[in-house]
VEXVEXMAR-474838 format. One line per field, with one value per residue (C-alpha): z, y, x. Coordinates in Angstrom, 2 decimals. Layout:
REM residues N
up: (Z	...)
north: (Y	...)
east: (X	...)
This chain:
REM residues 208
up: (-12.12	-8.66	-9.66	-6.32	-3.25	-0.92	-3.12	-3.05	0.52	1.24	-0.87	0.92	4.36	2.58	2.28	5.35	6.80	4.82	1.95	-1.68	-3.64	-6.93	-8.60	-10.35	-10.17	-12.81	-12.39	-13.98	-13.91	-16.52	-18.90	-17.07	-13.78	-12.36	-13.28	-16.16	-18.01	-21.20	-21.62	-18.15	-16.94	-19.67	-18.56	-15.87	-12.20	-10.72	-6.53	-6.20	-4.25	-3.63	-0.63	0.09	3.10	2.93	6.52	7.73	7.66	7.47	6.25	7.18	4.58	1.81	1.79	-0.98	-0.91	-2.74	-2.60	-1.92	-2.41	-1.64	-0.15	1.62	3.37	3.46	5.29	5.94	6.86	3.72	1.51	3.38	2.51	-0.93	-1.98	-0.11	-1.96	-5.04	-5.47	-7.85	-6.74	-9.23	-12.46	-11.37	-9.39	-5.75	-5.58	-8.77	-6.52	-4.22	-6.86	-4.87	-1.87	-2.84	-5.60	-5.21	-8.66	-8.53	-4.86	-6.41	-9.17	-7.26	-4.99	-7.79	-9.10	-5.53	-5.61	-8.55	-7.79	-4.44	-3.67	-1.38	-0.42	3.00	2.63	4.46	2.23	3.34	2.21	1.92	3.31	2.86	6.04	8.32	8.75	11.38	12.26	10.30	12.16	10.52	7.15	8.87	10.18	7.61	6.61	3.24	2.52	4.86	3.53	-0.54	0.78	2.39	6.08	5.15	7.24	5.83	7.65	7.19	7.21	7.27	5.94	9.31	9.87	7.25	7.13	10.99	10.57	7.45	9.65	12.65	10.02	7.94	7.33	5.58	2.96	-0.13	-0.16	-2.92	-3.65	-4.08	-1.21	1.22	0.23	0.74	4.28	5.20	4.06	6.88	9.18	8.65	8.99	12.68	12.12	11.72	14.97	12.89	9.92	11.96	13.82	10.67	9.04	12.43	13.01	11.98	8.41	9.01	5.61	3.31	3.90	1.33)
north: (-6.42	-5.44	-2.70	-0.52	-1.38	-0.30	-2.69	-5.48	-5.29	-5.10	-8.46	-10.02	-8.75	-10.04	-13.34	-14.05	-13.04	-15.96	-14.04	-14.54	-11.96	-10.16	-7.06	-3.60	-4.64	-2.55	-0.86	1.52	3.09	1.27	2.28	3.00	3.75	7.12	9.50	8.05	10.30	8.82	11.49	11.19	7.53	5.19	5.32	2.26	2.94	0.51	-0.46	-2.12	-5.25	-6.75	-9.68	-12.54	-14.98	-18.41	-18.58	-15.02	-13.83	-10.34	-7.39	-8.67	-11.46	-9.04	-6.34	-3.65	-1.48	1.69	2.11	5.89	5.61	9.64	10.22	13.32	11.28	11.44	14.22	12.85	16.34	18.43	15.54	15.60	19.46	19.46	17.00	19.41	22.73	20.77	22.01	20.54	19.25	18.16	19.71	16.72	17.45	16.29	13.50	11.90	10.41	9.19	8.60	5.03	7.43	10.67	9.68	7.70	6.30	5.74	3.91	1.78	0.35	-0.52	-2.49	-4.02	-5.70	-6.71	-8.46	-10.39	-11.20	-12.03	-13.02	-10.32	-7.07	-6.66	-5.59	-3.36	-0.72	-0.23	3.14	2.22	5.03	5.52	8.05	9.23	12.57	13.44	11.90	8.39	8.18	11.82	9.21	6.25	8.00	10.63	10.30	11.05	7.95	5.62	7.04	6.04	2.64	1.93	1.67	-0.63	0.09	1.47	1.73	3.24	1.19	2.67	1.52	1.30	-1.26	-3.20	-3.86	-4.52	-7.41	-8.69	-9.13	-10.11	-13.02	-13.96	-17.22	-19.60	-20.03	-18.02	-14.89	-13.68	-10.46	-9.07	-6.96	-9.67	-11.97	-9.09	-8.75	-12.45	-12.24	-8.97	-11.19	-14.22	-12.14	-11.19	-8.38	-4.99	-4.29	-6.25	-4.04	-0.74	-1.72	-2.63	0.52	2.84	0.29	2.31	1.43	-0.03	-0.30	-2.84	-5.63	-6.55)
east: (5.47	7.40	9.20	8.86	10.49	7.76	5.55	8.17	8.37	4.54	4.05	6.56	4.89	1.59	2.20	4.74	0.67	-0.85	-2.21	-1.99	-1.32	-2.17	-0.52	-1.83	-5.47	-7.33	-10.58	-12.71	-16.15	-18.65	-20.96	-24.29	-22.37	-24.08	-21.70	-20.10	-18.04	-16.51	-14.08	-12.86	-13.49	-12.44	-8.70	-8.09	-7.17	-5.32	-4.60	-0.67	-1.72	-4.71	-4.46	-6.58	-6.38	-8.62	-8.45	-9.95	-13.03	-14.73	-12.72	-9.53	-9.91	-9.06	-6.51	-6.79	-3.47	-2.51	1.57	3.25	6.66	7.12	10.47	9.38	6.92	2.63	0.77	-2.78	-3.86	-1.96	-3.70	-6.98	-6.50	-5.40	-8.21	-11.19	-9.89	-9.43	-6.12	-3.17	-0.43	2.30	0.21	-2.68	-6.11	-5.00	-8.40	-6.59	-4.37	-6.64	-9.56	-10.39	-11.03	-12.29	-14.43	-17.72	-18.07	-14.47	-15.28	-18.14	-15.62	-12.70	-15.55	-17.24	-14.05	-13.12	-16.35	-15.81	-12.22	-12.61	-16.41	-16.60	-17.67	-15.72	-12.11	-9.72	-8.27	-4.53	-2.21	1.39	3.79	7.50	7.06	4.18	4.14	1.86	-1.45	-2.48	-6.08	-7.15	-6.79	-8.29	-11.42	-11.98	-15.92	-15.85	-13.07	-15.10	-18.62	-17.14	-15.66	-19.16	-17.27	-14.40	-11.77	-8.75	-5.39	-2.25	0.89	4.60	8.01	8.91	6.44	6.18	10.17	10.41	7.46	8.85	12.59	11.02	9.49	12.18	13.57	16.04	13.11	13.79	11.64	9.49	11.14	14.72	14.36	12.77	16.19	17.97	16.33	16.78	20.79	20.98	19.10	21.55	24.66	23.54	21.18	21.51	23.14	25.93	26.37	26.09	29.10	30.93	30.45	31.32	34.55	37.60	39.06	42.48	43.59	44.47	46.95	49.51)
C-alpha cells in the first residue's frame, strides 16, 4: 500500500521511466544461510519499491529502493558514522536501518529474492531522501555497502529530484498516485510560478 508520499511520488517517477512496479518486497535470511540467527532473522525486511524495465539491460534494468521520509533530512556521513560505532539511534542499532547495506547475510537475501523475482542478479539499489544533507557519493561509494551488494551500484535520489522529473513528465493521463494527480493539476493550472504569485498577490477581500 502507498501510504508515504516520498514512496507515492517515486512510483510515479518509476513508471513515467518505463518500469513496473512492485511494493514492500519482503525478504529474510533462510535457514542454512551462514549466519542464521533464528532469534534475530526470522522477522521480514522489506525494500519500498522494487522496479523493473523490459527494455534495459544490466543494472539499470532493476531498481531496488529503500524510502526515508526524515524531515530533518539524511546525513550519509552521520549514518556512515552511526552504523561503524554501532551506535543507536532512536532506541534501534543504527545498521537496522540499513540492514540491506550493512549486513552481508542481510545483503545475500534481499539479492536472492531479487533473483527470483526478477531473473536477475544486476540491480541498482536506490536510497530515497526527503533532503540531502551533505555529500550523497560518501553513500554511493562506501565499500562496505558496495562490497555486501556485490558492486551494484546504488544511488541516492532526492525529493527535489524526483518531484522536478515527475513535473517535467506529467501529462493529461491520469497518474498512478494521489500526489502525481495532484502534480499534473499544478502543472495544468500554469505551474508553480502560478500559485506562488497567487499566494504573494495581496488579499482584497471579499465581494458582496
Amino acid at each position: 500500500m502507498k501510504e508515504d508520499i516520498l514512496e507515492q511520488l517515486l512510483d510515479d517517477y518509476l513508471q513515467l521511466r518505463g518500469f513496473f512496479t512492485i511494493h514492500n518486497l519482503k525478504f529474510r535470511p533462510l535457514h542454512g544461510d551462514r549466519g542464521y540467527n533464528p532469534d534475530q532473522d526470522r522477522v521480514h525486511s522489506d525494500v519500498d519499491i522494487v522496479g523493473f524495465h523490459p527494455l534495459h539491460k544490466g543494472p539499470d534494468r532493476v531498481w531496488v529502493v529503500s524510502c526515508k521520509s526524515w524531515q530533518g533530512g539524511f546525513s550519509p556521513r552521520a549514518n556512515i558514522s552511526y552504523i561503524e560505532k554501532e551506535k543507536t539511534v532512536f532506541g534501534r542499532e543504527a545498521w537496522r536501518r540499513f540492514r540491506e547495506l550493512a549486513n552481508k547475510k542481510w545483503a545475500n537475501a534481499l539479492i536472492r529474492e531479487i533473483r527470483e523475482r526478477t531473473g536477475s542478479k544486476q540491480f541498482t539499489y536506490v536510497t530515497a531522501v526527503t533532503k540531502l544533507v551533505g555529500d550523497k557519493s560518501q553513500w554511493e561509494r562506501y565499500d562496505l555497502f558496495r562490497k555486501n551488494l556485490r558492486g551494484n551500484p546504488i544511488k541516492v535520489l532526492t525529493l527535489r529530484e524526483i518531484l522536478a522529473d515527475v513535473y517535467q513528465k506529467a501529462t493529461r493521463t491520469v497518474a498512478s498516485s494521489e500526489v502525481g494527480r495532484l502534480v499534473q493539476i499544478i502543472k495544468a493550472s500554469g505551474g508553480l510560478e502560478t500559485i506562488e504569485s497567487v499566494l504573494s498577490a495581496p488579499s482584497r477581500g471579499i465581494r458582496k
